[in-house]
SEDRENRO-255112 format. One record per residue (C-alpha): residue in one letter; x, z, y. Coordinates in steps of 0.02 Angstrom, whole numbers, plus 50000, padded with zeros to 5 digits. Example, Ala and Ser with C-alpha at 12.3 -4.5 7.8 and 13.67 -1.06 7.14 Angstrom:
2
+-----+-------+-------+-------+
| res |    xx |    zz |    yy |
+-----+-------+-------+-------+
|   A | 50615 | 50390 | 49775 |
|   S | 50684 | 50357 | 49947 |
+-----+-------+-------+-------+
***
This chain:
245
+-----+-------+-------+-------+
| res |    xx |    zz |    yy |
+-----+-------+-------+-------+
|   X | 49992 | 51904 | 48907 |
|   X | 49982 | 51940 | 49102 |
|   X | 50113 | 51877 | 49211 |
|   X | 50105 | 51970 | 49396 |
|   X | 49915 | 51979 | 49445 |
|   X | 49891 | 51823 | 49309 |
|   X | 49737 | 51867 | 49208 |
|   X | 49683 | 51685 | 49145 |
|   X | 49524 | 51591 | 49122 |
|   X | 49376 | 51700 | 49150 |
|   X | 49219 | 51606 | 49082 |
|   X | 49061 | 51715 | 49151 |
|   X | 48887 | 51650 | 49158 |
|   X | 48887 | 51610 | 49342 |
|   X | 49019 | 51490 | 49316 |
|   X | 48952 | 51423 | 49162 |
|   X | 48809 | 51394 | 49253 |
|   X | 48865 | 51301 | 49403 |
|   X | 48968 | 51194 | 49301 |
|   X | 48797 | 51157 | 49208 |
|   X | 48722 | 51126 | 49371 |
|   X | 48849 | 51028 | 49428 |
|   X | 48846 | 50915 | 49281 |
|   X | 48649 | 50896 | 49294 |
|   X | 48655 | 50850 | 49464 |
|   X | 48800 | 50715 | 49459 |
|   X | 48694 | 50631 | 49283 |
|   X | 48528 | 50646 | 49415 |
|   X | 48634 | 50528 | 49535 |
|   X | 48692 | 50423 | 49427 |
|   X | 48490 | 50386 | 49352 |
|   X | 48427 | 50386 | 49537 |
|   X | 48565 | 50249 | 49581 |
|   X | 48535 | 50149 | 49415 |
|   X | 48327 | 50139 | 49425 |
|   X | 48297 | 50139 | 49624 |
|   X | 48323 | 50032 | 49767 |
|   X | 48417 | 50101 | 49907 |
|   X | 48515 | 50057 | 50033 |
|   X | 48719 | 50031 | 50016 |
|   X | 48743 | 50163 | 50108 |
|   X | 48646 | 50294 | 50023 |
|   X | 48695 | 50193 | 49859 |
|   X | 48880 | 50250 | 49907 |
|   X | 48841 | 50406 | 49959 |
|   X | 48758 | 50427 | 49788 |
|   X | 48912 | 50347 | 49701 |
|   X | 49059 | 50485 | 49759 |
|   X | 48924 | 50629 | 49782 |
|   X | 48916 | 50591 | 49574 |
|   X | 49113 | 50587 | 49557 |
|   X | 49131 | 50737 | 49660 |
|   X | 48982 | 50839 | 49564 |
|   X | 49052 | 50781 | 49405 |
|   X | 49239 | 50826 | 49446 |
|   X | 49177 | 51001 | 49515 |
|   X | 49190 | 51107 | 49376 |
|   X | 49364 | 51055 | 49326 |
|   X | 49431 | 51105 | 49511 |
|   X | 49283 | 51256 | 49484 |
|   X | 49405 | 51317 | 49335 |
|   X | 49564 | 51260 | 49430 |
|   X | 49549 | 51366 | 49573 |
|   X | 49491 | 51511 | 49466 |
|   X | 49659 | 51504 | 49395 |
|   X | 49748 | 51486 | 49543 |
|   X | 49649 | 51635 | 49613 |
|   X | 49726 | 51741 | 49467 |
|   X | 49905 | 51636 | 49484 |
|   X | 49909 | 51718 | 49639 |
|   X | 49825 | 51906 | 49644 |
|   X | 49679 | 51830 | 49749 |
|   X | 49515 | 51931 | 49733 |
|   X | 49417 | 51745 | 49736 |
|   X | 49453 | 51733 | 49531 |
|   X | 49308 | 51882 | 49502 |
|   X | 49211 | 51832 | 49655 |
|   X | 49081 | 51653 | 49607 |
|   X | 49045 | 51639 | 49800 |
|   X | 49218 | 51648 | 49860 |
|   X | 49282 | 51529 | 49712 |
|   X | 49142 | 51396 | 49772 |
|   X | 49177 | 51431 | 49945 |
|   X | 49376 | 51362 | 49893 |
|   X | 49330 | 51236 | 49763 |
|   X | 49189 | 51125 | 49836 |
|   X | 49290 | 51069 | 50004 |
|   X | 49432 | 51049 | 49886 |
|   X | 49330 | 50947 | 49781 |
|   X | 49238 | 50833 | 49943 |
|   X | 49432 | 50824 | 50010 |
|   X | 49499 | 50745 | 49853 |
|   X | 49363 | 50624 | 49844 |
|   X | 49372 | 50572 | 49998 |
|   X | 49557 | 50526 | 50003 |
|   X | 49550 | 50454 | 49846 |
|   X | 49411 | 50346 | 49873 |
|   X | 49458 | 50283 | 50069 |
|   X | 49629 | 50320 | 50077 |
|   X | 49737 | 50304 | 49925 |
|   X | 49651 | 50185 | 49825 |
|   X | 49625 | 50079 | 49978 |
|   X | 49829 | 50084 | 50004 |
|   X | 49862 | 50060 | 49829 |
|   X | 49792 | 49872 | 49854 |
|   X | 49863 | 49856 | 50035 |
|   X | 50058 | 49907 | 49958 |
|   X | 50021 | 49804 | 49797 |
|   X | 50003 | 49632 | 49895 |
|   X | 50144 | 49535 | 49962 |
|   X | 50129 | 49539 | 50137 |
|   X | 50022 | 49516 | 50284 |
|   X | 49966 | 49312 | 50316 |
|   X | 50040 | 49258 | 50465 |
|   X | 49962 | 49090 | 50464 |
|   X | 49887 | 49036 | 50613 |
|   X | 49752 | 48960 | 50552 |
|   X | 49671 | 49065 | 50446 |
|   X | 49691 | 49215 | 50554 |
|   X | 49606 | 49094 | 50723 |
|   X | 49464 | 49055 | 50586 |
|   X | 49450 | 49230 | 50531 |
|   X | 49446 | 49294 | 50724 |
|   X | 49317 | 49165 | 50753 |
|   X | 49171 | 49201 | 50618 |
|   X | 49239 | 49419 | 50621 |
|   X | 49174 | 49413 | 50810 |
|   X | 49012 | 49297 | 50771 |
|   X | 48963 | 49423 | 50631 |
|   X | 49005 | 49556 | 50767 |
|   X | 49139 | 49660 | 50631 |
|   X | 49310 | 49706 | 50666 |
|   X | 49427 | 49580 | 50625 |
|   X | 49474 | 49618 | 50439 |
|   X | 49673 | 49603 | 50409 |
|   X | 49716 | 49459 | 50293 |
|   X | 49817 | 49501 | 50130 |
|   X | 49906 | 49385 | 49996 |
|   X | 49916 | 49457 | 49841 |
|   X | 50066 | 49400 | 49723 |
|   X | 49981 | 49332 | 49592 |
|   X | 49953 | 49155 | 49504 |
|   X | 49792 | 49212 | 49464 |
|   X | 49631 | 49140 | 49562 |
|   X | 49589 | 49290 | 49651 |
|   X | 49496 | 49368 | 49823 |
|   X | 49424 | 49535 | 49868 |
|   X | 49371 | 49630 | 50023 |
|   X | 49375 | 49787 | 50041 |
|   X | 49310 | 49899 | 50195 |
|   X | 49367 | 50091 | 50232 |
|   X | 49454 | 50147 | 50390 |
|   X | 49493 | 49958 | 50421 |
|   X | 49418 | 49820 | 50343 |
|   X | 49532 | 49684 | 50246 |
|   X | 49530 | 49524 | 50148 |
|   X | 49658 | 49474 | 49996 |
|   X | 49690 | 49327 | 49921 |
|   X | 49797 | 49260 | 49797 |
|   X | 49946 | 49160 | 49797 |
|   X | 49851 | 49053 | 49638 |
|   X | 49688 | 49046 | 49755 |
|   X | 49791 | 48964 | 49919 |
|   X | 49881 | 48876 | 49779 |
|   X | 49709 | 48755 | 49696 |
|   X | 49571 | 48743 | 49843 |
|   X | 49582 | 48615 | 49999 |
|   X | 49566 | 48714 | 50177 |
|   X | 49393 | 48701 | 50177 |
|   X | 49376 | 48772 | 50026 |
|   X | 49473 | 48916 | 50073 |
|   X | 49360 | 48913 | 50232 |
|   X | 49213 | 48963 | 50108 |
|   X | 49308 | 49093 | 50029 |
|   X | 49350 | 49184 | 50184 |
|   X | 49171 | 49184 | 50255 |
|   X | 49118 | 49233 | 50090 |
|   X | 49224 | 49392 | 50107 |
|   X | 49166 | 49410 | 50296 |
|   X | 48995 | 49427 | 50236 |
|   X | 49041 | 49576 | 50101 |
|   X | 49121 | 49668 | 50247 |
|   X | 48999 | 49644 | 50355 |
|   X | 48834 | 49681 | 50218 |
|   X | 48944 | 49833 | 50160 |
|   X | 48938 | 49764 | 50001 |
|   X | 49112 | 49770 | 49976 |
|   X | 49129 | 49964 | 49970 |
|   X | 48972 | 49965 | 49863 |
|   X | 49067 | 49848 | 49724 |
|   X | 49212 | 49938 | 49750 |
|   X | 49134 | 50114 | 49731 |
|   X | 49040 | 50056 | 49564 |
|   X | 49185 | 49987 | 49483 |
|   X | 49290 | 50177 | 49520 |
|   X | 49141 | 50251 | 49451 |
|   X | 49139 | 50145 | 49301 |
|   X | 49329 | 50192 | 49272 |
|   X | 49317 | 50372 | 49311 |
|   X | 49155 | 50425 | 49255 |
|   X | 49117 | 50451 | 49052 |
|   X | 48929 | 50488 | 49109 |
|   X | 48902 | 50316 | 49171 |
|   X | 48962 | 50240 | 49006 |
|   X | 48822 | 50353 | 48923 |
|   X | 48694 | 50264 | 49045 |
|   X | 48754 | 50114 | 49027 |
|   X | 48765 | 50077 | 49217 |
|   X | 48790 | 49919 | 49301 |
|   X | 48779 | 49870 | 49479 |
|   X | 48709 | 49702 | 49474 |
|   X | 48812 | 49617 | 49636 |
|   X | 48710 | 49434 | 49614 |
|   X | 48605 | 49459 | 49767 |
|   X | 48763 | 49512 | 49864 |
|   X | 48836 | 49360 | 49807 |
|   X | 48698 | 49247 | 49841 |
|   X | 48697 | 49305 | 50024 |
|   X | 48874 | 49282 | 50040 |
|   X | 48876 | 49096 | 49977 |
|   X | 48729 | 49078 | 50065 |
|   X | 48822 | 49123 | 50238 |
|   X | 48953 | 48993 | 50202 |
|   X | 48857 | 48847 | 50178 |
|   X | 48753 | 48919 | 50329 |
|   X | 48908 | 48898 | 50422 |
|   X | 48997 | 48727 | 50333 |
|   X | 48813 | 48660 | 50340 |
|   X | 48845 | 48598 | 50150 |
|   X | 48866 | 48671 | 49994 |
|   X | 49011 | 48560 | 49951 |
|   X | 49149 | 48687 | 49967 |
|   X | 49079 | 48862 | 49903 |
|   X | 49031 | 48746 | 49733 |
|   X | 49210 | 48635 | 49719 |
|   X | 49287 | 48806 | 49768 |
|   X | 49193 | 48915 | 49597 |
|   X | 49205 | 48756 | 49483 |
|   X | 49394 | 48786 | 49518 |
|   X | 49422 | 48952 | 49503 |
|   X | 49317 | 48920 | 49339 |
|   X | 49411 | 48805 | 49270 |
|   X | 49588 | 48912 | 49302 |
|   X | 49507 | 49053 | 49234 |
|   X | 49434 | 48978 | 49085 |
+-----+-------+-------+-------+
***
């Protein structure tokens, strides 16, 4: 049934094909990210150039439709349809990735710390790892909890549980903890691998897993650096620990 210049879904073997391609490409990330060593930034980079490749042929198919929705000549043409669908497709990934999902945390927590203290310490140790000064979240939960996260501005949350069980200094070695993510990128890296986990079916097939312990050595490693003991990043995990069960 046509409805105006409406023709549906046309499948040709162009299209076929570049959803193929598409598909082999994003599963060729996703093995090059899993067995070699590169940088976080390239390792990112990898991580939404998979999303995007693997999301491709569903807004391929979308615009097609649109293209006929709308008695556009792009639905017959492959060139002019991947001319429309890839930005479309680089867009949405990048808003999702360092926009929305970034706000979705931001509007989620409680409110913005005004203490004193912790935003003087956080100043302090921001400008000695020579990073913008993150902004300072509380998250409203009992739960043990804290996260950074970097995009268009860098930002730390913690949880009303975590403020809640550890001493100052504790909380000292959380915070620098966090400071280190931001500043070793590691925090988008974590970030992107756990979105990719959620939104990807091919990584389930490979079975991928970003293994963060070197990341978190580093960071715990800063922290007693800086405390010049190991007292309170180790009193500060065997509590969260024991909360967490």
């Amino acid at each position: 049934m046509t409805v105006g210049c409406f023709v549906g879904f046309v499948v040709d073997i162009d299209k076929a094909a570049l959803a193929f391609l598409s598909l082999s490409v994003a599963m060729f990330f996703l093995i090059a990210i899993k067995n070699f060593k590169f940088s976080t930034k390239t390792k990112v980079g990898l991580i939404y150039g998979h999303l995007i490749l693997l999301f491709f042929p569903f807004v391929l198919f979308t615009t097609d439709f649109a293209c006929g929705a709308m008695c556009m000549s792009c639905q017959n043409n492959t060139i002019a349809l991947v001319s429309y669908s890839l930005p479309t497709a680089l867009v949405l990934g990048t808003i999702a990735g360092f926009a929305v999902i970034p706000a979705f945390y931001t509007f989620s927590s409680r409110r913005h710390t005004r203490n004193k203290e912790i935003m003087a310490f956080v100043r302090k140790y921001s400008s000695l790892l020579n990073i913008r000064m993150p902004k300072i979240y509380i998250v409203d939960k009992a739960k043990p909890i804290a996260f950074s996260f970097k995009s268009f501005r860098s930002a730390i949350f913690v949880s009303v549980g975590m403020l809640d069980i550890l001493s100052k200094k504790e909380i000292q070695a959380v915070l620098l903890h966090e400071l280190t993510h931001i500043k070793q990128k590691s925090s988008v890296l974590k970030f992107s691998s756990f979105l990719m986990n959620v939104l990807s079916p091919l990584s389930l097939l490979a079975r991928f897993h970003h293994d963060t312990s070197r990341e978190e050595n580093d960071a715990d490693e800063f922290a007693i650096r800086v405390q010049r003991t190991s007292k309170y990043v180790n009193s500060a995990k065997r509590k969260i620990s024991k909360v967490q069960g």
